[in-house]
Phi, psi and omega in degrees: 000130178239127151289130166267096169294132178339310167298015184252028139080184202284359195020071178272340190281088167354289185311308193299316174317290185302305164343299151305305180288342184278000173290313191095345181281205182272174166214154172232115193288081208260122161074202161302311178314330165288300148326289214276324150337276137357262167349320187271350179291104194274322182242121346290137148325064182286167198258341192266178178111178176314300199295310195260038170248150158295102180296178176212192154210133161205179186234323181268189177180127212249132174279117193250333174240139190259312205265014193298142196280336202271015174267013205234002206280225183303358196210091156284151174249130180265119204284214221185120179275138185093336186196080183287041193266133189244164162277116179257309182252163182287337184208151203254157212198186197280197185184134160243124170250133179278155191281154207304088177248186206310164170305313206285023197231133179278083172310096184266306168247149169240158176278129155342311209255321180248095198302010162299319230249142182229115200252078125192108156233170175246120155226145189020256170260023166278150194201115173269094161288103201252355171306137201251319177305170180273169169303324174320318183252029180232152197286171176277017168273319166293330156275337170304284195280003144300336194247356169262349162276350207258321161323300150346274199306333183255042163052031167298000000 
């Protein structure tokens, strides 16, 4: 598993980009650094990154599948019946959310208030985490389903 932290600049250097992809393993795109990451990825063409994303502010995160494995893994999570919006972070804060993407895309989180746009999706071993803070500042509901993306992604 590899994370791409927010703080990892524009990924302009080839080589480093290939570096990553040539491990083959999942990645997880955290913040913009992440995002923008994402972007240079060519085979598979993903629908997640930086160009087809939005920034935002939120806090939050609306559960769109309910029945998806990675809200149950070792750190469940609890969803709210009716109005399934969980808390990720402690103060609402920046996001890159992808704009409303394709069926081939795993929707996990949505923003509450502007229902296009989703800053936690999945393609193929890609994974856009778009909350931009560290854990230090996510609720324990939001390091639970963070430590439950990263299970996900290695196919537990």
């Amino acid at each position: 598993m590899i994370v791409i932290g927010g703080d990892t600049g524009t990924w302009t250097d080839p080589s480093k980009v290939s570096a990553v992809l040539d491990t083959g393993i999942p990645v997880i795109g955290v913040g913009g650094g992440g995002a923008r990451f994402l972007d240079k990825v060519t085979a598979p063409d993903l629908s997640i990154g930086w160009l087809p994303s939005a920034t935002g502010t939120t806090d939050l995160g609306t559960v769109q599948n309910t029945g998806l494995g990675l809200f149950y893994f070792d750190n469940p999570i609890t969803i709210p019946v009716g109005a399934p919006i969980i808390s990720i972070l402690t103060a609402a804060s920046g996001c890159v959310e992808v704009y409303n993407p394709p069926a081939s895309v795993t929707k996990i989180l949505r923003d509450p208030q502007f229902t296009s746009y989703w800053p936690v999706a999945q393609e193929d071993r890609f994974m856009q985490w778009g909350y931009y803070p560290s854990p230090t500042y996510m609720t324990a509901t939001g390091k639970a389903l963070f430590l439950n993306c990263l299970y996900y992604m290695q196919g537990k």
